[in-house]
Biopython code that builds the backbone (N, CA, C, O; Angstrom):
import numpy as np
from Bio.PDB.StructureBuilder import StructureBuilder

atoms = [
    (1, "UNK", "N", (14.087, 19.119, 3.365)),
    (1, "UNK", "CA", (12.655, 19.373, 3.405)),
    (1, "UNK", "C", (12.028, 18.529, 4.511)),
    (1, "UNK", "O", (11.984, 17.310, 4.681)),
    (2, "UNK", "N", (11.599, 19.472, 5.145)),
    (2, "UNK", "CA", (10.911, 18.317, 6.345)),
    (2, "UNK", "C", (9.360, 18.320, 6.167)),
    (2, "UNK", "O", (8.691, 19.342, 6.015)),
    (3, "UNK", "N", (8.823, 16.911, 6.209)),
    (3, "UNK", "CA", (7.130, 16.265, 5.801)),
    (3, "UNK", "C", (6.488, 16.534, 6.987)),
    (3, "UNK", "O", (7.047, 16.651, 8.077)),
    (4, "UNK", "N", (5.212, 16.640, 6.749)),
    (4, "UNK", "CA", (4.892, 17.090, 8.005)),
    (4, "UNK", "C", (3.952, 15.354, 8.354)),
    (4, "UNK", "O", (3.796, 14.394, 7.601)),
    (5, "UNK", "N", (3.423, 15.607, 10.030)),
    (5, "UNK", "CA", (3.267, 13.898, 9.935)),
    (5, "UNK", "C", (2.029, 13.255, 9.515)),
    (5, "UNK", "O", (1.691, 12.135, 9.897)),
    (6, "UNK", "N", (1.264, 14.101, 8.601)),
    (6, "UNK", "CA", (0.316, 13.561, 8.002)),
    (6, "UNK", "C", (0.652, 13.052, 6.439)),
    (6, "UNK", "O", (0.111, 12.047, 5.978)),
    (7, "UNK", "N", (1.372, 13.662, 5.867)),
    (7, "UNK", "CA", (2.380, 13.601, 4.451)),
    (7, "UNK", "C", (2.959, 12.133, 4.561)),
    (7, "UNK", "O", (2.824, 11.157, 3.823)),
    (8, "UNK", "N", (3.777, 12.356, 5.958)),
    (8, "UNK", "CA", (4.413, 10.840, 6.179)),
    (8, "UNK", "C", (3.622, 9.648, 6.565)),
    (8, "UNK", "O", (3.949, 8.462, 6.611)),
    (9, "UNK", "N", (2.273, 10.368, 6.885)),
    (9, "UNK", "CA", (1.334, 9.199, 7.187)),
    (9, "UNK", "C", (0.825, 8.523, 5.619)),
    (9, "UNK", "O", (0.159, 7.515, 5.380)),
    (10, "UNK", "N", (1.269, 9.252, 4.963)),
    (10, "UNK", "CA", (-0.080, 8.841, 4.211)),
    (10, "UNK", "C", (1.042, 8.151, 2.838)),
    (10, "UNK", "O", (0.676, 7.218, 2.124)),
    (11, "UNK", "N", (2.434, 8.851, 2.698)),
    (11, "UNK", "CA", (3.389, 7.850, 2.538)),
    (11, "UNK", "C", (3.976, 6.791, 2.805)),
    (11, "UNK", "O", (4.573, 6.016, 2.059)),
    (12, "UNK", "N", (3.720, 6.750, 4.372)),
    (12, "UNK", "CA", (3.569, 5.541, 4.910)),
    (12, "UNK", "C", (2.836, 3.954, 4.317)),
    (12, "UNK", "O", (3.231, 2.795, 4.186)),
    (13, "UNK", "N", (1.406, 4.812, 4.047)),
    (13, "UNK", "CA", (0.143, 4.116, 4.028)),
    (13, "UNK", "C", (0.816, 3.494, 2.520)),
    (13, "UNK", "O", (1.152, 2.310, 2.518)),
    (14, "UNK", "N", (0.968, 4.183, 1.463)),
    (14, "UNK", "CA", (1.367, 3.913, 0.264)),
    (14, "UNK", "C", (2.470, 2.735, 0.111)),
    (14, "UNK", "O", (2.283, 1.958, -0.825)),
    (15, "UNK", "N", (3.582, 2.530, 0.925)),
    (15, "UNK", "CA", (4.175, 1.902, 1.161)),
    (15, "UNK", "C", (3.657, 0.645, 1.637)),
    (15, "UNK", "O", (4.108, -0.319, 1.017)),
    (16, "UNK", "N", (2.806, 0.361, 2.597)),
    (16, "UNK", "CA", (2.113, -0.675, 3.223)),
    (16, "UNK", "C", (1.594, -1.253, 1.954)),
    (16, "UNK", "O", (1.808, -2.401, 1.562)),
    (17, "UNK", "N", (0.853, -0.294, 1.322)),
    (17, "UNK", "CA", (-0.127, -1.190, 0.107)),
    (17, "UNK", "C", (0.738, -1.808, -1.326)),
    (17, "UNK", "O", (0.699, -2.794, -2.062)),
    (18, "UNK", "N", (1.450, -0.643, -1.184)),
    (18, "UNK", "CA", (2.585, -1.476, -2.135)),
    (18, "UNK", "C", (3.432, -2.902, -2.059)),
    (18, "UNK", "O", (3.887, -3.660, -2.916)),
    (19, "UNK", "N", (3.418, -2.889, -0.548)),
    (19, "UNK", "CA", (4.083, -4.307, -0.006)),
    (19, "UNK", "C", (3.069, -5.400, 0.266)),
    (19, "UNK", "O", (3.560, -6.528, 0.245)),
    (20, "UNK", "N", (1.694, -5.329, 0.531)),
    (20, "UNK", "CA", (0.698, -6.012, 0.400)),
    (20, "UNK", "C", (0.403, -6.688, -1.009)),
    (20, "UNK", "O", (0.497, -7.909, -1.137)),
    (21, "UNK", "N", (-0.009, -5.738, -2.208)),
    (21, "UNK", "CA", (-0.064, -5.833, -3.103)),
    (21, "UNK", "C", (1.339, -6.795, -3.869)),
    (21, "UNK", "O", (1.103, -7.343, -4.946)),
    (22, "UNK", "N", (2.454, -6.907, -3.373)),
    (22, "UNK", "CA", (3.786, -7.782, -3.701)),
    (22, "UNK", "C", (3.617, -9.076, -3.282)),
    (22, "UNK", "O", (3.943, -10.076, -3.921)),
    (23, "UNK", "N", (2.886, -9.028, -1.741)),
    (23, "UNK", "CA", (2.393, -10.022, -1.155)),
    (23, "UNK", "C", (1.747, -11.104, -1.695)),
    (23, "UNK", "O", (2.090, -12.283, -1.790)),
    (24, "UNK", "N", (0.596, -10.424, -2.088)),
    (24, "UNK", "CA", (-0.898, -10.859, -2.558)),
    (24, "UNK", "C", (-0.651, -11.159, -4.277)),
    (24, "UNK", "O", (-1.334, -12.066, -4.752)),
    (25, "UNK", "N", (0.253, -10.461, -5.156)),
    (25, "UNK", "CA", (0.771, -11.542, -6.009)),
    (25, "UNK", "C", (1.707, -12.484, -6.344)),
    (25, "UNK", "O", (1.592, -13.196, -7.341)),
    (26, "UNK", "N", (2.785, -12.547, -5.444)),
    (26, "UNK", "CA", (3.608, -13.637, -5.192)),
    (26, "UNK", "C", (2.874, -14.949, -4.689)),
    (26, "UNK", "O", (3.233, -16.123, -4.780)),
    (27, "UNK", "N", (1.690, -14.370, -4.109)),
    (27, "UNK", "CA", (0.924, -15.677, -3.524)),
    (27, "UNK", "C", (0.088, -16.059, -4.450)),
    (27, "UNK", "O", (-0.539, -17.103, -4.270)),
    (28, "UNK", "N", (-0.104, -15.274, -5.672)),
    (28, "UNK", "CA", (-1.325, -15.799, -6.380)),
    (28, "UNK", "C", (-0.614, -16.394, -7.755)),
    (28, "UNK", "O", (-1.320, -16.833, -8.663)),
    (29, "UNK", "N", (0.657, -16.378, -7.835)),
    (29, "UNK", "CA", (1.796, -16.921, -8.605)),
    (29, "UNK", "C", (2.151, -18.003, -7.729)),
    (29, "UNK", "O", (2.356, -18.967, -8.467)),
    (30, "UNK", "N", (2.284, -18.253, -6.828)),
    (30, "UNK", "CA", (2.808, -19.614, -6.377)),
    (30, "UNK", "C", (1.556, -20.521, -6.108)),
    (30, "UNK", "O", (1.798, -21.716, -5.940)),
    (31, "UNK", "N", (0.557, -20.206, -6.059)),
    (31, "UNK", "CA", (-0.945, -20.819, -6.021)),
    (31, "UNK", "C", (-1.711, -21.205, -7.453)),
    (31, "UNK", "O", (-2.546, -22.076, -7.697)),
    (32, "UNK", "N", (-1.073, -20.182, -8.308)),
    (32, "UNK", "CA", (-1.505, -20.794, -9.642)),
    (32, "UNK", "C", (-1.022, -21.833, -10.631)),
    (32, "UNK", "O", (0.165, -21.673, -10.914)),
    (33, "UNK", "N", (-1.483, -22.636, -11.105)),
    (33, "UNK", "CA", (-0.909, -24.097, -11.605)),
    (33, "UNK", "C", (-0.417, -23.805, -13.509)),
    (33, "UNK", "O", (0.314, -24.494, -14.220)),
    (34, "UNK", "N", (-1.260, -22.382, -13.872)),
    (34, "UNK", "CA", (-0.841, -22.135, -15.395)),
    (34, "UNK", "C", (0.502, -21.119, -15.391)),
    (34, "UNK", "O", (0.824, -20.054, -14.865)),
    (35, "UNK", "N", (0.983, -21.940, -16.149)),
    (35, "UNK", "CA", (2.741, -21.328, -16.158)),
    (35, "UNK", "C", (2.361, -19.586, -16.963)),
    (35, "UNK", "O", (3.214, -18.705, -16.859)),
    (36, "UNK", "N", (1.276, -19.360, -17.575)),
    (36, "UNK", "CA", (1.365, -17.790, -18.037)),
    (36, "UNK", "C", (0.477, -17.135, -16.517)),
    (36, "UNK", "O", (0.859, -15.999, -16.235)),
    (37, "UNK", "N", (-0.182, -17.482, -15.938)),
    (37, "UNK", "CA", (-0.732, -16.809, -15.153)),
    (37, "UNK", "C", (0.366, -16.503, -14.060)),
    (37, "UNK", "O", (0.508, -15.401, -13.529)),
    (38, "UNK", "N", (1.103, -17.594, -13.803)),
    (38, "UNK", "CA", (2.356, -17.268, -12.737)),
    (38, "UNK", "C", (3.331, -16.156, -13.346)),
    (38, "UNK", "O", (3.903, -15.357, -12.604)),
    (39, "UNK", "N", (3.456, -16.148, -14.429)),
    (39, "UNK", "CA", (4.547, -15.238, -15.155)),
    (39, "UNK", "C", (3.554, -13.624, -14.614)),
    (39, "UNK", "O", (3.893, -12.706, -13.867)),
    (40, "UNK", "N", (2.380, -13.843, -15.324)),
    (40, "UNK", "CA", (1.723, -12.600, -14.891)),
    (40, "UNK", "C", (1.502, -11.839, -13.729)),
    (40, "UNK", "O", (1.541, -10.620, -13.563)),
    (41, "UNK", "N", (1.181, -13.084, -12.682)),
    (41, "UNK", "CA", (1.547, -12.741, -11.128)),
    (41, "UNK", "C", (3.049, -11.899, -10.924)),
    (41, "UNK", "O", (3.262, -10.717, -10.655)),
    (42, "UNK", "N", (3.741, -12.755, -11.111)),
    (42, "UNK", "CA", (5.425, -12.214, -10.962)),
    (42, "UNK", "C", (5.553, -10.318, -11.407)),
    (42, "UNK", "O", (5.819, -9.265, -10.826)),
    (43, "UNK", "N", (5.209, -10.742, -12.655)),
    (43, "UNK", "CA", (5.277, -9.775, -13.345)),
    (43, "UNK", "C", (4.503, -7.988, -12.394)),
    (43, "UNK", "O", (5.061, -6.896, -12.286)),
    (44, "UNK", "N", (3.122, -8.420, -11.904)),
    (44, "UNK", "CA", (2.269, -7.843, -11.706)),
    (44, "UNK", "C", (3.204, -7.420, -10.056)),
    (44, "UNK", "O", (3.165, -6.250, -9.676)),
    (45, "UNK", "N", (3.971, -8.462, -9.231)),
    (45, "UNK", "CA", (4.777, -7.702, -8.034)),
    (45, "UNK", "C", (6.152, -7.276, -8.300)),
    (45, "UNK", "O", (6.666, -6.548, -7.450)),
    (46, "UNK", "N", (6.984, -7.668, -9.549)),
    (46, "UNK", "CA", (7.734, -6.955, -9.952)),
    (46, "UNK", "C", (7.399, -5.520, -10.011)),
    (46, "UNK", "O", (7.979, -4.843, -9.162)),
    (47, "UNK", "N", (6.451, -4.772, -10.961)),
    (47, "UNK", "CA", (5.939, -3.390, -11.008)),
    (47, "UNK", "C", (5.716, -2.971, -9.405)),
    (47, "UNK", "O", (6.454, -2.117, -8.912)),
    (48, "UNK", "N", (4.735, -3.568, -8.667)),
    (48, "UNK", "CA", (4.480, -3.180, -7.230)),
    (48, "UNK", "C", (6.131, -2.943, -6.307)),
    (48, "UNK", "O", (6.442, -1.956, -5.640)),
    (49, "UNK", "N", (6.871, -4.049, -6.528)),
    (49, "UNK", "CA", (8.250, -3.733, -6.125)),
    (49, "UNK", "C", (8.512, -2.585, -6.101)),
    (49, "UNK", "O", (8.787, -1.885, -5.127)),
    (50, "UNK", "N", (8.420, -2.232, -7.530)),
    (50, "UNK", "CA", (8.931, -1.117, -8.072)),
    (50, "UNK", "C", (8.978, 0.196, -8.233)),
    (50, "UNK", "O", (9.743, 1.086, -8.605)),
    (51, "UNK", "N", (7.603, -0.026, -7.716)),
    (51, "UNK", "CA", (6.932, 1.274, -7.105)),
    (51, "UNK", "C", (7.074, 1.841, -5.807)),
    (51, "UNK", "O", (6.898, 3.027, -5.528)),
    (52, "UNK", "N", (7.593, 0.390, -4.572)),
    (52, "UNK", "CA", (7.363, 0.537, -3.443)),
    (52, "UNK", "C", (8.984, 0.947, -3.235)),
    (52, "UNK", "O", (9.287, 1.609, -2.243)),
    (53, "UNK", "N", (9.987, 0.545, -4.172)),
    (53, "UNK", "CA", (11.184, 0.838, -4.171)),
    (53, "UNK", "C", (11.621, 2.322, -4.425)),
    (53, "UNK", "O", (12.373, 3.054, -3.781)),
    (54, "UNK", "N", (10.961, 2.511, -5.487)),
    (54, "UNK", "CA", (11.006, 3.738, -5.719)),
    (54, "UNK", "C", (10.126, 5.220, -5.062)),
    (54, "UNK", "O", (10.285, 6.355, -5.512)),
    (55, "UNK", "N", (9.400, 4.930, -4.165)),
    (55, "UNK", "CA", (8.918, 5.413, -3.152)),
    (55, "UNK", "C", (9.508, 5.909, -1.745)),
    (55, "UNK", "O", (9.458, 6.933, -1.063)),
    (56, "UNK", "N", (10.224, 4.359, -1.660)),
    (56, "UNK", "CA", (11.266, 4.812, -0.386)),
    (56, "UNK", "C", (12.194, 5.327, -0.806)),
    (56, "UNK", "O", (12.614, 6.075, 0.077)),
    (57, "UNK", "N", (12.955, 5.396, -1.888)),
    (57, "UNK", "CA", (13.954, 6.131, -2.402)),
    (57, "UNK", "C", (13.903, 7.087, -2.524)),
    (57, "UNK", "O", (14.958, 7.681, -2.303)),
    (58, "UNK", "N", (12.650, 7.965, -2.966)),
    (58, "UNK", "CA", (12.295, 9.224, -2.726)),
    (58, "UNK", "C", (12.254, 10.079, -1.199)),
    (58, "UNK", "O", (12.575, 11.178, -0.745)),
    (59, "UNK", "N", (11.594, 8.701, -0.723)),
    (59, "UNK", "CA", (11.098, 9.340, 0.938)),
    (59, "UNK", "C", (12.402, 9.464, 1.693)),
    (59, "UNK", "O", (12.544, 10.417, 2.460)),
    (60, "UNK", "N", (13.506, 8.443, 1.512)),
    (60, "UNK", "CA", (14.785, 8.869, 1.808)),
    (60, "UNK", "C", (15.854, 10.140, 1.153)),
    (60, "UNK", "O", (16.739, 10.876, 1.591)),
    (61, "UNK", "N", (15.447, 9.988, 0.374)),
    (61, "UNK", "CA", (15.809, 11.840, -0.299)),
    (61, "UNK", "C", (15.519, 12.820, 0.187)),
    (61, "UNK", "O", (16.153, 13.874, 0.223)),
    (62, "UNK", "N", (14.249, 12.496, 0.730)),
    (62, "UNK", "CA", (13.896, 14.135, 1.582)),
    (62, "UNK", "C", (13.478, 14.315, 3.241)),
    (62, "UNK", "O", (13.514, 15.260, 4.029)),
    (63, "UNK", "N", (13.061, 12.873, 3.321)),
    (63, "UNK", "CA", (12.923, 13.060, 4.978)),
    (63, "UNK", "C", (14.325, 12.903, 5.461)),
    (63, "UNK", "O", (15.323, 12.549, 4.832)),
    (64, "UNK", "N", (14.168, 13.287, 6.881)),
    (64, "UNK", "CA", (15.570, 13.013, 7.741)),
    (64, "UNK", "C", (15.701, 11.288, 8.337)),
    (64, "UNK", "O", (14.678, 10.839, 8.855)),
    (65, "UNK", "N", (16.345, 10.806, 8.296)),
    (65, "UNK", "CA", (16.534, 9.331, 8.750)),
    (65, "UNK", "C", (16.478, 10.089, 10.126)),
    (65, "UNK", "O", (16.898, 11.128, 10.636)),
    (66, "UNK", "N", (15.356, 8.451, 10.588)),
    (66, "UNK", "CA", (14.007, 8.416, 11.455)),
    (66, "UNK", "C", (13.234, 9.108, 11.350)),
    (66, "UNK", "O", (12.445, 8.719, 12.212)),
    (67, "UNK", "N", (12.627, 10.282, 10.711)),
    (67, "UNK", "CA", (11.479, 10.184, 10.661)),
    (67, "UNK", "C", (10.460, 9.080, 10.130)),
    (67, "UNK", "O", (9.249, 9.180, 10.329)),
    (68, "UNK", "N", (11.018, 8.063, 9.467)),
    (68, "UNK", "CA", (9.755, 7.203, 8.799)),
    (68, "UNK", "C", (10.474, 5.813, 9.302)),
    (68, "UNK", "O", (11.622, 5.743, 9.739)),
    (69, "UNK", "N", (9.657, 4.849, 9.165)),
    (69, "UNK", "CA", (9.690, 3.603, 9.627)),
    (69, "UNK", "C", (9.485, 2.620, 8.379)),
    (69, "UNK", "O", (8.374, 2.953, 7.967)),
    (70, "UNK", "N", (9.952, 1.590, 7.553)),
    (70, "UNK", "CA", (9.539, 0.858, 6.273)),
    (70, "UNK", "C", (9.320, -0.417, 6.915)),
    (70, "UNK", "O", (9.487, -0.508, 8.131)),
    (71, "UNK", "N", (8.980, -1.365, 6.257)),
    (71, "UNK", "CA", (8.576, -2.646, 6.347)),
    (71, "UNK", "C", (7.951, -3.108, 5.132)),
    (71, "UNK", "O", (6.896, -2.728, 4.624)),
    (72, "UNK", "N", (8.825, -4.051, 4.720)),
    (72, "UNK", "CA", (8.611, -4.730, 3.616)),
    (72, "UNK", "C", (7.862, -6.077, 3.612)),
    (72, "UNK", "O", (7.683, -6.681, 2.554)),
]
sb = StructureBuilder()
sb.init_structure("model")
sb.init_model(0)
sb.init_chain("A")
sb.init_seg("    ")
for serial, (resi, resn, name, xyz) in enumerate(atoms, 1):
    if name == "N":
        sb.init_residue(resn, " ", resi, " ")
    sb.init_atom(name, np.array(xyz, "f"), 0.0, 1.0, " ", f" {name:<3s}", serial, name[0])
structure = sb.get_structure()
């Protein structure tokens, strides 16, 4: 199945925010001093991981390697 390059744009985009969002709570877990709020952080980029993992796994299922570019 080939995406056309607005599809991949915007899968793209999804990907970016997913890895931001991993970002932005790993940092708010290593910045926080209460041992449940860090668990919650973790917790909260575990799921984002998980999403962003399972995203590219998809996008590699159906696009052709190179069409898309990742960055984690």
């Amino acid at each position: 199945m080939q995406l056309t390059e607005m599809e991949l744009f915007y899968i793209q985009e999804q990907l970016r925010s997913e890895a931001l969002a991993i970002a932005k709570s790993m940092a708010s877990a290593n910045q926080s001093t209460d041992p449940r709020l860090q668990q919650m952080y973790s917790r909260v980029a575990d799921r984002h991981r998980t999403h962003y993992e399972t995203i590219l796994r998809n996008l590699q299922n159906i696009a052709p390697q190179g069409q898309y570019q990742t960055q984690y």
